[in-house]
Backbone bond lengths (Angstrom), bond angles and torsions (degrees), N, CA, C in turn:
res aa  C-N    CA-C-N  psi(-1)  N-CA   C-N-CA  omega(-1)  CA-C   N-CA-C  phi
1 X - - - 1.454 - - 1.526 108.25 -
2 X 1.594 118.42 116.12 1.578 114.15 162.14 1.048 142.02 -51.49
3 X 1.598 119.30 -1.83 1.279 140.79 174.79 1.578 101.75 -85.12
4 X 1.243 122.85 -61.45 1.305 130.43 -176.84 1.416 104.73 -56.22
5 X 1.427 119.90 -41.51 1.616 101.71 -171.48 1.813 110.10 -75.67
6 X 1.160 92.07 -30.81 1.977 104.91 174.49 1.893 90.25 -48.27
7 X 1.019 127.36 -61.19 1.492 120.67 -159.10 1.355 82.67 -59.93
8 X 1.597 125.40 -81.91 1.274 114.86 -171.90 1.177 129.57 -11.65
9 X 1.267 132.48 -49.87 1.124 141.62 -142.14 1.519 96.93 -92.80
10 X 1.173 98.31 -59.47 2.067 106.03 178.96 0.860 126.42 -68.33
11 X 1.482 112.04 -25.79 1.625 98.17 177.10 1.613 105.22 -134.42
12 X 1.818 104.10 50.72 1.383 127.42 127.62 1.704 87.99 63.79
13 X 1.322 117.77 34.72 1.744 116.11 164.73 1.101 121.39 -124.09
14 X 0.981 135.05 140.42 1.870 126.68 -179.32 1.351 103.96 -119.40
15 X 1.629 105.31 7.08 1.936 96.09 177.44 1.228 94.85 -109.30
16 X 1.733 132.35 33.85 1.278 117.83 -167.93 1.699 96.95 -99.56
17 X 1.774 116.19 170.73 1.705 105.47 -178.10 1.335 90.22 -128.33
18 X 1.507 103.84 -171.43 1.390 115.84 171.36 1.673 108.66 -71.40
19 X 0.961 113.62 -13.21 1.797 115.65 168.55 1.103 105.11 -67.10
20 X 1.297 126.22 -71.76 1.562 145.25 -138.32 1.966 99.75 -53.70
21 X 1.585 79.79 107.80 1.453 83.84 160.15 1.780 145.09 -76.86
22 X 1.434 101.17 143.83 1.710 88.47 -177.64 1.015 127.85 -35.95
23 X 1.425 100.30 -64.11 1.831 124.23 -171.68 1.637 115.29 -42.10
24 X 1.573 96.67 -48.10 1.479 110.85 -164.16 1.806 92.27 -72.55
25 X 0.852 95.68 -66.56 1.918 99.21 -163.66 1.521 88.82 -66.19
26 X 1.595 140.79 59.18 1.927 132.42 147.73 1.509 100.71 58.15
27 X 1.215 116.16 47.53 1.578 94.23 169.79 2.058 95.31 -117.72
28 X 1.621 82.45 151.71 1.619 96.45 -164.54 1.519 107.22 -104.37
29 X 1.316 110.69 157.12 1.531 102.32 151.45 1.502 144.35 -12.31
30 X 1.578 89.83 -53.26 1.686 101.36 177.31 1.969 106.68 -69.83
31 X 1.741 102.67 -38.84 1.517 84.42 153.46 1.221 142.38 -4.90
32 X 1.545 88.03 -87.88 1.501 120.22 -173.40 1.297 118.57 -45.08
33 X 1.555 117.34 -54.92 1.090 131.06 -177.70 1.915 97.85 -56.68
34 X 1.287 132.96 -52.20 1.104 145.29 157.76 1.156 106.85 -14.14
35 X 1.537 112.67 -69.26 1.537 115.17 -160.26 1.695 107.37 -58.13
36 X 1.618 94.53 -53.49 1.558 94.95 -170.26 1.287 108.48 -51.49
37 X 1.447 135.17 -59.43 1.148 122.42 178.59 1.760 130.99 -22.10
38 X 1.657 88.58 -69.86 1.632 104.24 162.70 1.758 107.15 -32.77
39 X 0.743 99.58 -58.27 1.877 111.54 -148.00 1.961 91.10 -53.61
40 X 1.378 103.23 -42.95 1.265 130.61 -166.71 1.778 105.62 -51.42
41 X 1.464 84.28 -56.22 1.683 98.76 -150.07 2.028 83.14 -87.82
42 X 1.306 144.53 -49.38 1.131 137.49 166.65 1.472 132.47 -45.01
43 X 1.490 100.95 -40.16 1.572 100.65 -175.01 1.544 110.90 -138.14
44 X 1.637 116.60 17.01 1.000 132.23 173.05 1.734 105.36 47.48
45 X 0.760 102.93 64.51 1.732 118.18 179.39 1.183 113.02 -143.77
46 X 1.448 114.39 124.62 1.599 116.64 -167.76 1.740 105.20 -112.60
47 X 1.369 90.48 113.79 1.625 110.16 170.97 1.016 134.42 -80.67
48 X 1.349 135.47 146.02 1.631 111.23 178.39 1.319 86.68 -105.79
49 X 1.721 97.96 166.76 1.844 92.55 166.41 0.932 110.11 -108.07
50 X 1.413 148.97 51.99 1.457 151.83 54.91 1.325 104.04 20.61
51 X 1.354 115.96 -93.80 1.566 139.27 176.77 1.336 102.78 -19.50
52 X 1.656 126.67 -61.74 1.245 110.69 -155.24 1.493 99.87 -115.26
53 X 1.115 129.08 -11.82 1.671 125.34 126.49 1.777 116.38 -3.73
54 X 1.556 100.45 -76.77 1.215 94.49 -171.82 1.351 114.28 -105.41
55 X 2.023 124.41 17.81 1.207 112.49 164.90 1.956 95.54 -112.71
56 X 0.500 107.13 86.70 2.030 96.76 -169.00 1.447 114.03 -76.64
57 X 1.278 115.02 -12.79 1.596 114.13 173.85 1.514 111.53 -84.99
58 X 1.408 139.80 156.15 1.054 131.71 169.88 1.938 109.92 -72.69
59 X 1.022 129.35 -13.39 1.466 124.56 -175.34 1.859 90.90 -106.31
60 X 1.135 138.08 -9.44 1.176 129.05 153.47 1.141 145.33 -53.95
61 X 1.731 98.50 -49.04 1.167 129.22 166.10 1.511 122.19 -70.86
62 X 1.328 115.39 -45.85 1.411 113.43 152.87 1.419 139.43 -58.65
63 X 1.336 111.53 -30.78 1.656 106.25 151.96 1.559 125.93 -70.53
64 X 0.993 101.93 -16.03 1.987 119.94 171.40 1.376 100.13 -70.71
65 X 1.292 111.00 -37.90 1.756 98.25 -159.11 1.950 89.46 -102.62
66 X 0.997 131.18 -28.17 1.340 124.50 165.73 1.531 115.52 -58.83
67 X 0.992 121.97 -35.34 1.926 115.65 174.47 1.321 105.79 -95.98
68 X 1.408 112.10 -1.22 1.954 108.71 162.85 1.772 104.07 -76.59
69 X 1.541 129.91 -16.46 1.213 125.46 -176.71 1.700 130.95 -57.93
């Protein structure tokens, strides 16, 4: 999942899953702002961080952005 590797990537874990929440595993604001970028420049999908505010898992967020279609 490209969502899961985006977390990976930003917040520097490779044991993270499509569960693993932001909040819980120390991820900050500046994260966030992180993610969207990523999300942006990978799958050309523009997030708010709003969006991943209130979806913080990577399989959260992807069912959020699948019933946004």
């Amino acid at each position: 999942m490209a969502l899961t590797e985006i977390w990976r990537k930003v917040l520097d874990d490779p044991e993270l899953d499509e569960n693993s929440d932001l909040i819980a595993v120390g991820g900050t604001s500046f994260h966030v702002l992180q993610i969207t970028g990523e999300i942006h420049d990978a799958l050309g999908i523009d997030v708010t961080l709003r969006d991943v505010f209130f979806h913080t898992s990577p399989r959260s967020l992807s069912d959020f952005l699948e019933g946004q279609k």
